[in-house]
N, C-alpha and C positions, 0 to 999 in steps of 0.2 A: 917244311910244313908237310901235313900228311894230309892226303885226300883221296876220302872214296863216291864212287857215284852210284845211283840209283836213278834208274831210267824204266820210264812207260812209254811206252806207245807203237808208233809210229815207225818205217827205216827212217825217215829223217830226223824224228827225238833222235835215234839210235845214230845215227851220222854227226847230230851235231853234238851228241857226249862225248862221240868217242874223238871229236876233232876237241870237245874241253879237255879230252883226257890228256891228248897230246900234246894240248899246248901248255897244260901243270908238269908233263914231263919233263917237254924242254926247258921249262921256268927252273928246274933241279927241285920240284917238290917231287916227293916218293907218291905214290897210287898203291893203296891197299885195301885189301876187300870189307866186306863189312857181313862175308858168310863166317859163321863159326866163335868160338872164343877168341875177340881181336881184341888190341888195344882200341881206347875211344881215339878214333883221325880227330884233327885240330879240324876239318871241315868236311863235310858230305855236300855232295851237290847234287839234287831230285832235279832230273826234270820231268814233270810231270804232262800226263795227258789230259783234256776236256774235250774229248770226240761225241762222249755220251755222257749221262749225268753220272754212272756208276763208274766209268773212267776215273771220275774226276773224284765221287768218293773215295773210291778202293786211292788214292793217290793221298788224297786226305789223311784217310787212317795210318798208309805206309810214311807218313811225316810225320804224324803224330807218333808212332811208333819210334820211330827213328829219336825222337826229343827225348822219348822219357831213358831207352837204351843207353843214349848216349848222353849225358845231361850238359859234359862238358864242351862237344862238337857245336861248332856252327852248322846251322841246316838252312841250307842255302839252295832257295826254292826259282826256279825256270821252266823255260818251256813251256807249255798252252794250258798257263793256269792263272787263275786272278792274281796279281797282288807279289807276281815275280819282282826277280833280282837280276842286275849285269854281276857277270862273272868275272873279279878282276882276275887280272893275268899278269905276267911279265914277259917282257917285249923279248921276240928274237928273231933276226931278220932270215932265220930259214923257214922253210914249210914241215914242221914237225908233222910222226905219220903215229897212229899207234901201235901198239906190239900186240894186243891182245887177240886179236881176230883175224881171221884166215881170209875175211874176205872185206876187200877197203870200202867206204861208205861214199861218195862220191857226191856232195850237196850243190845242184847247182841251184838251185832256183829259192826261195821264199816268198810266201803272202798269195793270197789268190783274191781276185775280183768276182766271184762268185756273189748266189745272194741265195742260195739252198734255204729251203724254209728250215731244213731241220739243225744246218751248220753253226757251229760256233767257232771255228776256227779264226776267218777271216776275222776278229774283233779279237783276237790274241795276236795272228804273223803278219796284218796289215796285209796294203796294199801288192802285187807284185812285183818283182824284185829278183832281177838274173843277176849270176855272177858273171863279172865280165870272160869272154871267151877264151882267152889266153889264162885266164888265174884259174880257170876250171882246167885245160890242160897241163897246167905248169904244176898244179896238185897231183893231177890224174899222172903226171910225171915220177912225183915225187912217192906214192905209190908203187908204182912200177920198180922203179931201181930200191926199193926195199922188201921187192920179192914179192909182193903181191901179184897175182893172175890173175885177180876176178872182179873189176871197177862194179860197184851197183848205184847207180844215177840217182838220188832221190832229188826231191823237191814236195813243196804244199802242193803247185799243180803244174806239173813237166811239162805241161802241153802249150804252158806261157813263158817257156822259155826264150831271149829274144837278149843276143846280144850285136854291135855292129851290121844290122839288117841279117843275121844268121841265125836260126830256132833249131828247134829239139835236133833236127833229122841231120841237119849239117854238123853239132856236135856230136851227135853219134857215132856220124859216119870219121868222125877225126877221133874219134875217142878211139875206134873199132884198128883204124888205121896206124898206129903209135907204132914206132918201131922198140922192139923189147928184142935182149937175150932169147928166151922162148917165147912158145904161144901164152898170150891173154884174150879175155875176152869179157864182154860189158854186159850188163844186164842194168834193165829198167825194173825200176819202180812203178807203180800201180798211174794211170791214164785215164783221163776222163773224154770217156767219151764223145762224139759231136763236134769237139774241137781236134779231137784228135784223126790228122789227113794224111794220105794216103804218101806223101814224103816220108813216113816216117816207116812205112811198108817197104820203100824202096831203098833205105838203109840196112832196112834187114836184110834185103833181097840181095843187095850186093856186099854186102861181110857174113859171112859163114859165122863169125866168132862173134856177131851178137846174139844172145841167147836166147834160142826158140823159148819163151813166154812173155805172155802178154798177160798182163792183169787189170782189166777195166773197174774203173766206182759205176759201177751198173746201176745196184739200190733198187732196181727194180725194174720186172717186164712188160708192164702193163700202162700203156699211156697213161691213163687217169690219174694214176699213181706219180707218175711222171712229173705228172702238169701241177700236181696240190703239191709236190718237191720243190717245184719250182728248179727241175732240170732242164738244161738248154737242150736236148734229143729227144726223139721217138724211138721206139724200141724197135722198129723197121731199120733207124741210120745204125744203130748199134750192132744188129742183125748183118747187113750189108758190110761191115767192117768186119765181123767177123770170118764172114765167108770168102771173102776176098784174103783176109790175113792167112785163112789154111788154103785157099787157093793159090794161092803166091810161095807160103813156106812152107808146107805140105804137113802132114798127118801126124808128124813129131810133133807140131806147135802144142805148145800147153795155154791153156786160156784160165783164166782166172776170175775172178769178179768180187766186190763186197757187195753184199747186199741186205739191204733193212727191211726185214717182217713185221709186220702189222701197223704198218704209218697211218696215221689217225685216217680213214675213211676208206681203208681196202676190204675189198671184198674178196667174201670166199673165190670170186670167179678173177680177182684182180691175184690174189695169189698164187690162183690156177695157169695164168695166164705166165708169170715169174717161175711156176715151177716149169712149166713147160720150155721157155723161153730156154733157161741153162738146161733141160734136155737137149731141147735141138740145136744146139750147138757144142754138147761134152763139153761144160764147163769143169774142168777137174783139179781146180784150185779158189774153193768157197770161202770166203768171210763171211758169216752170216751174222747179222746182229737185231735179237729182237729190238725192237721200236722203243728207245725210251726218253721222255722229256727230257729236253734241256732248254732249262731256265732261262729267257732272253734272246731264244728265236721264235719264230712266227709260228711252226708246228707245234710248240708246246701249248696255245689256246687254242690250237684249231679244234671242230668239233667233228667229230665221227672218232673219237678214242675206244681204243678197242679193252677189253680187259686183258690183264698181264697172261692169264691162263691161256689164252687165242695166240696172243704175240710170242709165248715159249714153245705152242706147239705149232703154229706156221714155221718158227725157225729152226725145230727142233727135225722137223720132217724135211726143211732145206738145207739142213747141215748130211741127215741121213743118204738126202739125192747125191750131197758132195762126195760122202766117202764111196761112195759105192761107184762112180765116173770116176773118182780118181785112180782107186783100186785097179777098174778095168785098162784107166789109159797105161797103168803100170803095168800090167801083162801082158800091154802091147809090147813092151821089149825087150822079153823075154829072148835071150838068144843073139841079141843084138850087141850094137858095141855103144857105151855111152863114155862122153867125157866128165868127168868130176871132179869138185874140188876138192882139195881134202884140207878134213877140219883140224884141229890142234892135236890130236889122238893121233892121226896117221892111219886110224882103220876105217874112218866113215868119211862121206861129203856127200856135196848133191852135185845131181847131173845139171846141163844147161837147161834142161827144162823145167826145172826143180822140183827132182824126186832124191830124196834120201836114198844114200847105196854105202851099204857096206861093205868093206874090202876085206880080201881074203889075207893079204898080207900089211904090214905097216906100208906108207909113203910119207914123202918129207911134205910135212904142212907145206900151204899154201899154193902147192904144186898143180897144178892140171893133169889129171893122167888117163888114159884110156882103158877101158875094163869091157870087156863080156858077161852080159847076166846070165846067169844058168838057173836064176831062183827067183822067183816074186812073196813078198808075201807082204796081205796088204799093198799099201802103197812105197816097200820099201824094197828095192832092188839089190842084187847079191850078187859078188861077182866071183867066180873061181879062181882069177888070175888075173895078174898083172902085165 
């Protein structure tokens, strides 16, 4: 059988395609793409997103699209969208890894107990839901001895990890700890603040090779804001995690954030308050996403709804804060020596802080390697030598 995929969203959509992908590999079906003049695959499999109502369109149209292309494919719909499908498979008692990607998806957790006014997720992944402690390393294993270096943790919310009375910070630190042929090294997925404590500071603190960034669901600076979200923190606890996080791993740390512009009842001075917020702390890794209904959570009838035209230019001006922080955190390493991954090309990867860098010569995918910038530009670092 012949099968391609198409994936939105998320790293963890992205973790859990690429662990479908592997496991129709090891079943002996073929994996073929669906860019360019292909034959029509006997199956395609979407998983799709619903983070935001236009997620969920733009997912819509790419399956509709998908039907009328291929009329004879099965389209076989997953992932956090109404009216999914289980993926059947065939059995095999190893841990298939997949081939396509430089750097492995690592899924420990699903479902989160959240009740975010604007969330829809929880009412797609369910409750939460760790993978047991040993089957997350015996993957993370199985990764490794296929030449992987670079684990990335996802989960719906990593900070409810909890396997055998052990959470996030204790598999980290075993994640971090793996004995390999060479150096690996693990990186997190995005962390919800308020839950997320100061153990998981102290994993960093003692593995060098988990990678300086942190990416928070922020969504916003400004209590008020905060409180009609219906988010568990104040923007003081998030404040105090951060400055502890670059007092602890020092000025390398890259910090990151998603954040939603115009949620029904902020004000000019609530936005002022979020732009400021990722000033003082060089937030220099922005998701921003203007404010848009969805259907079946509580923010979608709240009242103070802003018009579309406020909600694209609050985000439009906190995407501008972003590039321009990220820009600078990248000058900062100008001259310096950074570790990278390298991508399928063998001339580019990112560093552990994740900045894109070009390499002046090939390297063998998947590799780690050390490089000197001699160039910035933008947010994308350049290296003379290897």
């Amino acid at each position: 059988m012949t099968v391609a995929f198409k994936t939105f969203g998320c790293r963890l959509n992205r973790a859990e395609a690429l662990d479908l992908e592997a496991r129709h590999r090891a079943a002996g079906h073929e994996i073929v793409p669906l860019e360019g003049a292909v034959p029509c695959p006997d199956l395609i499999v979407v998983r799709g997103c619903s983070v935001t109502a236009k997620a969920q369109r733009d997912c819509e149209k790419e399956i509709e699209r998908l039907r009328i292309r291929f009329p004879g494919a099965r389209v076989l719909v997953t992932g956090c969208l109404p009216e999914t499908e289980t993926v059947p498979l065939g059995g095999t008692e190893t841990v298939p890894v997949p081939l396509a990607t430089s750097r492995a998806y690592l899924k420990i957790q699903d479902g989160c107990s959240g009740t975010c006014a604007f969330c829809i997720v929880p009412q797609f992944r369910g409750r939460p839901v760790s993978v047991p402690f040993g089957d997350v390393l015996a993957r993370a294993r199985a990764f490794l001895d296929a030449g992987f270096r670079e684990l990335v943790v996802t989960g719906c919310n990593l900070v409810l990890y909890r396997s055998e009375g052990r959470g996030l910070a204790a598999l980290l630190s075993a994640l971090a700890e793996m004995e390999t042929p060479s150096r690996h090294r693990v990186r997190l997925g995005s962390l919800e603040p308020g839950i997320c404590d100061a153990a998981v500071l102290d994993a960093f603190a003692a593995h060098p090779n988990i990678c300086r960034f942190i990416h928070l669901s922020l969504q916003s600076g400004s209590d008020t804001v905060l409180r009609r979200m219906n988010r568990p923190y104040a923007a003081e606890t998030v404040a105090r995690f951060c400055s502890e996080a670059v007092r602890r791993l020092g000025p390398r740390l890259s910090l990151g954030a998603d954040v939603i512009a115009g949620f029904p009842g902020e004000t000019e001075t609530d936005h002022g308050l979020t732009r400021d917020f990722l000033s003082r702390h060089v937030f220099s890794n922005l998701h921003v996403f203007p404010y848009s209904e969805r259907p079946g959570t509580p923010a979608a009838t709240m009242d103070g709804a802003l018009p579309r035209a406020i909600r694209l230019a609050r985000a439009h001006e906190l995407e501008a804060l972003g590039r321009a922080q990220r820009a600078a955190f990248a000058r900062t390493f100008l001259g310096q020596a950074v570790e990278v991954c390298v991508e399928k090309d063998g001339l580019h990867g990112w560093t552990a802080e994740y900045l894109p860098c070009k390499l002046k010569g090939p390297a063998e995918r998947r590799s780690l390697v050390s490089v000197v910038v001699d160039r910035v530009e933008g947010d994308t670092l350049f290296s003379s030598a290897r």
